[in-house]
C-alpha positions as CSV (number, residue, x, y, z in Angstrom):
1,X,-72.2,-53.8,34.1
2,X,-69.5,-51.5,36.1
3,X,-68.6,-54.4,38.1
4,X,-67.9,-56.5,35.2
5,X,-66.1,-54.4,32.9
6,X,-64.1,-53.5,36.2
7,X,-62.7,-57.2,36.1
8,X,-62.4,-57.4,32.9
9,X,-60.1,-54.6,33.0
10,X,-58.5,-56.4,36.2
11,X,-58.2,-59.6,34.0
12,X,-56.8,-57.8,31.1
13,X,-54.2,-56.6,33.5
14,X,-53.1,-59.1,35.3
15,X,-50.2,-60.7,32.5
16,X,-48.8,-57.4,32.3
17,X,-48.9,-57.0,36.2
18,X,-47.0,-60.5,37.0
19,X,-44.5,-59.8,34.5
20,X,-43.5,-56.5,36.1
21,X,-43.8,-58.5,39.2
22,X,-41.8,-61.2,38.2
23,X,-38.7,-59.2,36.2
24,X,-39.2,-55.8,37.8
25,X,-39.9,-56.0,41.5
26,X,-39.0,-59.4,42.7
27,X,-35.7,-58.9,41.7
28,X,-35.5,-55.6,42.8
29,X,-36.8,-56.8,46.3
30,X,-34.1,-59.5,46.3
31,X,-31.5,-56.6,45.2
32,X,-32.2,-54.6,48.4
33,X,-31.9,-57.6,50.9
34,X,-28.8,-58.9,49.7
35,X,-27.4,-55.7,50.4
36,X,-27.7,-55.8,54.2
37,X,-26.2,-59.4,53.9
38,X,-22.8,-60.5,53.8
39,X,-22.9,-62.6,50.5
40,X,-19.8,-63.5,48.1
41,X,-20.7,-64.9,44.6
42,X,-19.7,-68.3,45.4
43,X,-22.3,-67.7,48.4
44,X,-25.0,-67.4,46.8
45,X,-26.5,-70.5,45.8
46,X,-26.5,-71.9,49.6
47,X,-27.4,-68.0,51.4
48,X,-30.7,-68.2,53.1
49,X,-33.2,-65.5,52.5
50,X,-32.8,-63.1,56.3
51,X,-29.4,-64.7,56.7
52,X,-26.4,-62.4,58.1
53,X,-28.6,-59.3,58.3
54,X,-26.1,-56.6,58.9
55,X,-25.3,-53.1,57.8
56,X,-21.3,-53.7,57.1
57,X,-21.6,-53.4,53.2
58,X,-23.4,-49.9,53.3
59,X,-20.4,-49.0,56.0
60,X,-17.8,-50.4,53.5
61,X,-19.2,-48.6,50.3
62,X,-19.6,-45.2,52.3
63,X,-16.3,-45.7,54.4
64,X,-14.4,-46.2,51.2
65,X,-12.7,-43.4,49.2
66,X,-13.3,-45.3,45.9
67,X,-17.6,-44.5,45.8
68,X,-17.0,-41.1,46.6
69,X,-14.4,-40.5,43.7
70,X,-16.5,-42.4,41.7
71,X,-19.4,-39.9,42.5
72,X,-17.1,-37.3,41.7
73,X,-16.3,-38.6,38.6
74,X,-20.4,-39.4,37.6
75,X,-21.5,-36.5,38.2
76,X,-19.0,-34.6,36.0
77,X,-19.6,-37.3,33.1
78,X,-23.1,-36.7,33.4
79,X,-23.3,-32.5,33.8
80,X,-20.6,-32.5,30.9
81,X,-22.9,-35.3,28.7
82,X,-25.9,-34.1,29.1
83,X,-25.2,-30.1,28.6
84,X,-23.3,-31.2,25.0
85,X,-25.7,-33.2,23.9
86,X,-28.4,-30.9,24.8
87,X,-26.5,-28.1,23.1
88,X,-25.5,-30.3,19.7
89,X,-29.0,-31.1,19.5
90,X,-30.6,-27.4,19.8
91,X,-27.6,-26.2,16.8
92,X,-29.1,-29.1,14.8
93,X,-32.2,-28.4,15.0
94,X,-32.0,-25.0,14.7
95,X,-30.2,-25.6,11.7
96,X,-32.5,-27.8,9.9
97,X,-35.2,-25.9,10.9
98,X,-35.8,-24.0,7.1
99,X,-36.4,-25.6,4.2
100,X,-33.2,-26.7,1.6
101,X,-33.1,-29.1,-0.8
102,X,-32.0,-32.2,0.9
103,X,-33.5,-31.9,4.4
104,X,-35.3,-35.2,4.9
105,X,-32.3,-36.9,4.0
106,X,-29.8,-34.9,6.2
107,X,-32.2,-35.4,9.0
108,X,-32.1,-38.6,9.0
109,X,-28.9,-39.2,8.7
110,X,-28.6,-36.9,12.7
111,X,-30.5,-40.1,13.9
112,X,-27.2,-42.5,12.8
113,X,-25.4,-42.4,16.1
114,X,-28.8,-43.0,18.4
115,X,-29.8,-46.0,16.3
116,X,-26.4,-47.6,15.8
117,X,-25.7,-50.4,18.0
118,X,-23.3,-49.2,20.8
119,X,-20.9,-51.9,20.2
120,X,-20.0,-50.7,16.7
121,X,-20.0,-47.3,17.4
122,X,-17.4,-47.4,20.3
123,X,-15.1,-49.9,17.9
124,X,-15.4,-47.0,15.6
125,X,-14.0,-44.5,18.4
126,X,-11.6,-46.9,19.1
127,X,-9.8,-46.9,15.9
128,X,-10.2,-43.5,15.0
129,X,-8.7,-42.7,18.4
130,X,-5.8,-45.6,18.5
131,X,-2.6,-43.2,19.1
132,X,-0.7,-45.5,16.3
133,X,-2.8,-46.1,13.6
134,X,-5.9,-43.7,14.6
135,X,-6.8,-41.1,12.1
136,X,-7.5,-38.2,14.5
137,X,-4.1,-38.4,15.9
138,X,-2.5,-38.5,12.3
139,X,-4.6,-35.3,11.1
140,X,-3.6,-33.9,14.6
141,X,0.6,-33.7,13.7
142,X,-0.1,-33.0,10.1
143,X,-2.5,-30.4,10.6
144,X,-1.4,-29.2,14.3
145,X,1.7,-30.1,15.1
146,X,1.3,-32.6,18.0
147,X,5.0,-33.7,19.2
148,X,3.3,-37.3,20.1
149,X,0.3,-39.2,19.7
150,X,-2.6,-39.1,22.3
151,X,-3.7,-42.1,24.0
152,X,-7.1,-40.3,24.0
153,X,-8.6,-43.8,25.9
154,X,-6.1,-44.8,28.3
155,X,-4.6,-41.0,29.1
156,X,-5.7,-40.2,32.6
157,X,-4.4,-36.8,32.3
158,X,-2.8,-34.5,30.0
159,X,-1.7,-30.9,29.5
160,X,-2.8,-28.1,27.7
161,X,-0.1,-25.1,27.0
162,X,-2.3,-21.6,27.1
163,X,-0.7,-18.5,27.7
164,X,2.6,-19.6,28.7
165,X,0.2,-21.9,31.5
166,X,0.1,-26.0,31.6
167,X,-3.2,-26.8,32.3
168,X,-4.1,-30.5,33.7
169,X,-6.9,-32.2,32.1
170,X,-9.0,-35.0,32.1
171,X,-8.2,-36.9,28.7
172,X,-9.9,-40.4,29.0
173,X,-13.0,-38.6,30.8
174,X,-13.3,-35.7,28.3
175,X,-13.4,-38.2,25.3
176,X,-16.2,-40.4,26.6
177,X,-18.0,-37.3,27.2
178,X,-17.4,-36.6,23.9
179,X,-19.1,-40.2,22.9
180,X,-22.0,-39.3,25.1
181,X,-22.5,-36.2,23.4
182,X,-22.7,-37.1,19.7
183,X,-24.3,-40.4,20.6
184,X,-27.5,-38.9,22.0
185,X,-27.3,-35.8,20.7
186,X,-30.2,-37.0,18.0
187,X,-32.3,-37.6,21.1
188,X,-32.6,-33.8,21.8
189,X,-32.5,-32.9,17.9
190,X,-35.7,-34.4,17.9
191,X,-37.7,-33.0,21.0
192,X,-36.4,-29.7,20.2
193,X,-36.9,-29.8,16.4
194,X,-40.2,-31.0,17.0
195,X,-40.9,-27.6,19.7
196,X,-39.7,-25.7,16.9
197,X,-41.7,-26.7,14.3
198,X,-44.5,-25.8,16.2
199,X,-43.9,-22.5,17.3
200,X,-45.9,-19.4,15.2
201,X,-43.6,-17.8,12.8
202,X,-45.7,-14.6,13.4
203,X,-43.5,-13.7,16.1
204,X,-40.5,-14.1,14.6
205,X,-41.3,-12.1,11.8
206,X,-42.7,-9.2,13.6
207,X,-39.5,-8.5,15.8
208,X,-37.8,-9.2,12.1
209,X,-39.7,-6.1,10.6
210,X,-38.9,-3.9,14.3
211,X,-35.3,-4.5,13.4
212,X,-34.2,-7.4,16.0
213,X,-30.9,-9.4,15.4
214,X,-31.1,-13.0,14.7
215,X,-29.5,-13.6,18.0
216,X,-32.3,-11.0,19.7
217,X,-34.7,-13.4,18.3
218,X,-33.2,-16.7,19.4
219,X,-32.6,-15.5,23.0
220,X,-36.3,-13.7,23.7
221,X,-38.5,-15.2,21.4
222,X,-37.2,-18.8,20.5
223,X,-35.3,-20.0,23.5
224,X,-38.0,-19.2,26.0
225,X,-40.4,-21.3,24.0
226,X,-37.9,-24.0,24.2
227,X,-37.0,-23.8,27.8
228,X,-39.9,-26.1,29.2
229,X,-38.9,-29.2,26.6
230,X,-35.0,-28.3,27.1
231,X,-35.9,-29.1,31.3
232,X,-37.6,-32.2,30.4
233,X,-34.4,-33.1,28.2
234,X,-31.8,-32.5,30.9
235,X,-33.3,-34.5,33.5
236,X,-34.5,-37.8,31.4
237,X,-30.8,-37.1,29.9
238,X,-29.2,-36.8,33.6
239,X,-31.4,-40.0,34.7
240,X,-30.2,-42.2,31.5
241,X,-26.4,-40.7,31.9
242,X,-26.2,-41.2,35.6
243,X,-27.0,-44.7,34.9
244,X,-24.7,-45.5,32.5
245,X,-22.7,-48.3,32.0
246,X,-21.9,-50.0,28.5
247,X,-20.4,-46.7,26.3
248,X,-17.9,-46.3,29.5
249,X,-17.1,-50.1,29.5
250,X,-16.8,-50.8,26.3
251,X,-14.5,-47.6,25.5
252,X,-12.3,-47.4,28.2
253,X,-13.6,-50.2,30.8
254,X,-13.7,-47.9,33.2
255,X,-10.0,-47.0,33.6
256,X,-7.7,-43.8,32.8
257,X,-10.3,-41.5,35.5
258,X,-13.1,-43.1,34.0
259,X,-15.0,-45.3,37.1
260,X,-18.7,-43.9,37.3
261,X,-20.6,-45.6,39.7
262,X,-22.3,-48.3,37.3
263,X,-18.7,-49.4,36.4
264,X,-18.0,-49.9,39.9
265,X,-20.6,-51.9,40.8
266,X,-19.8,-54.2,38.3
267,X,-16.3,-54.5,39.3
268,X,-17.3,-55.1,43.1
269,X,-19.6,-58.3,41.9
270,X,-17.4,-59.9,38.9
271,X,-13.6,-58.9,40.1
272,X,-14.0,-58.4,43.9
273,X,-17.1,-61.3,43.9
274,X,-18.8,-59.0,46.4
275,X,-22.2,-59.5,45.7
276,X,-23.3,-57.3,49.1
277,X,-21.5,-54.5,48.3
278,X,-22.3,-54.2,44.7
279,X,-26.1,-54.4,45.8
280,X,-25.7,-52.0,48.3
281,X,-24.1,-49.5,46.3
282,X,-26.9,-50.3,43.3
283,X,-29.2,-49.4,46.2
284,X,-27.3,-46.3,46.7
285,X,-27.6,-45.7,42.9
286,X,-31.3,-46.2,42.7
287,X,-32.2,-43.9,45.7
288,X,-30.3,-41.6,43.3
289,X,-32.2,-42.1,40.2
290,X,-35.5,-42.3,42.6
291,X,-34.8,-38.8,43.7
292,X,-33.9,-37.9,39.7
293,X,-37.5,-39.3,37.8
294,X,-39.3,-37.4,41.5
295,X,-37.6,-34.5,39.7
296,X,-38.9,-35.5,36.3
297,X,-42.6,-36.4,37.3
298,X,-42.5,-32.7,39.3
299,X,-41.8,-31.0,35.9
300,X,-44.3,-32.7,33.8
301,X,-46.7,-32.3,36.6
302,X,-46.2,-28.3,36.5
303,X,-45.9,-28.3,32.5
304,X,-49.8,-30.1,32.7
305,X,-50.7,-27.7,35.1
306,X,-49.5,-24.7,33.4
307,X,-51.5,-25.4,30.0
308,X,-54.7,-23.5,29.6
């Protein structure tokens, strides 16, 4: 009987397991060898499959100045992203945390920029943000005096005045940060609303009658309640940011300081036609990701092992 209902849980299994063959690892497989060949697009059709092994595209992608600026430039878009929408989240939670009249409804109205298609959200951005006709640059010389519009999308850098001191910064990058943040900001609102609706209000109410501040009783008893589902948020967040591609492209396609890796790797296969070199540097990208979800399975493995 155990041997049979062991293939009949192998038989169950097997569609599911040659799909992920088929879509996941064959390509993936595929992926890896073309990037020790030397294969353009047009290439591709004729290539054999061990043809041209060589190790030039990895030396191209780590010789070249571009992949390492890019880096620069992903890591700062996903540390910035993923701390403000970490942080937006936590204030919106904490603030729909008690009852009003009207809750359900403005809680479900947090989840309208995580359920929006990306497409009409960054058309959205696009207008509000068009230094012509956008409304935020309108409001911003009515209400604070801006000399000139802000190309808030194309702007590479600009200056800030402060204290007498012009301080460079990163326009384009900062806005699409900006994007990331309210975009998935629901994401956390809802792992962390969730945490907080489950902790005992016992707690809170005792260091309430021993006199403690609100903010006393966020920072020793709240926060550290939260701290094990805010860890789990910033590395799926820093997994899903570093692998971003279609907010970016779609906002600013990747120009004005704002080349992350993905975007790079899609302009070394459809402008430079240099299918090696994209796939080595997605190779490069996924040994970076691999390392991230080690990170992730190492947290949820000590959160299991930490429960009673």
């Amino acid at each position: 009987m155990k041997q049979q209902d062991a293939r009949t849980g192998v038989l169950l299994l097997t569609p599911t397991l040659v799909i992920v063959f088929a879509v996941v690892l064959v390509p993936l497989a595929w992926s890896v060898l073309i990037a020790f060949q030397r294969v353009r697009l047009i290439d591709v059709g004729r290539m054999g499959l061990f043809d041209k092994i060589t190790l030039d595209n990895f030396a191209r992608v780590f010789g070249s100045d571009v992949l390492w600026e890019s880096l620069r430039t992903t890591v700062f878009y996903t540390a910035g992203s993923t701390f403000l929408a970490i942080s937006l989240g936590l204030v919106a939670a904490l603030a729909l945390r008690k009852p009003f009249p009207g809750r359900s409804f403005v809680r479900a109205a947090m989840l309208i920029p995580y359920v929006a298609p990306v497409v009409a959200v960054t058309f959205v951005w696009k207008v509000l943000l068009n230094p012509e006709f956008g409304i935020v640059n309108s409001w911003g010389r009515k209400l604070f005096g801006w000399d000139d519009p802000i190309a808030f999308l194309s702007q590479a850098r600009g200056e800030i005045t402060l204290f007498g001191l012009d301080i460079p910064v990163p326009t384009a990058l900062l806005t699409v940060i900006a994007f990331e943040g309210w975009r998935y900001f629901p994401f956390a609102f809802l792992f962390l609303l969730a945490r907080l609706s489950a902790l005992p209000g016992d707690l809170e109410e005792a260091a309430t009658v021993d006199g403690a501040t609100p903010t006393q009783r966020f920072r020793h008893i709240v926060l550290p309640q939260l701290m094990p589902v805010i860890a789990v948020l910033v590395v799926l967040r820093t997994i899903w940011t570093f692998n971003e591609f279609d907010d970016i492209f779609l906002l600013t396609g990747g120009a004005a300081g704002t080349e992350v890796v993905s975007v790079r790797v899609y302009e070394l296969l459809t402008v430079q036609r240099n299918v090696g070199a994209a796939a080595a540097q997605s190779v490069l990208l996924a040994a970076v990701l691999v390392v991230l979800l080690a990170a992730y399975l190492w947290l949820l493995r000590r959160r299991e092992g930490a429960k009673p």
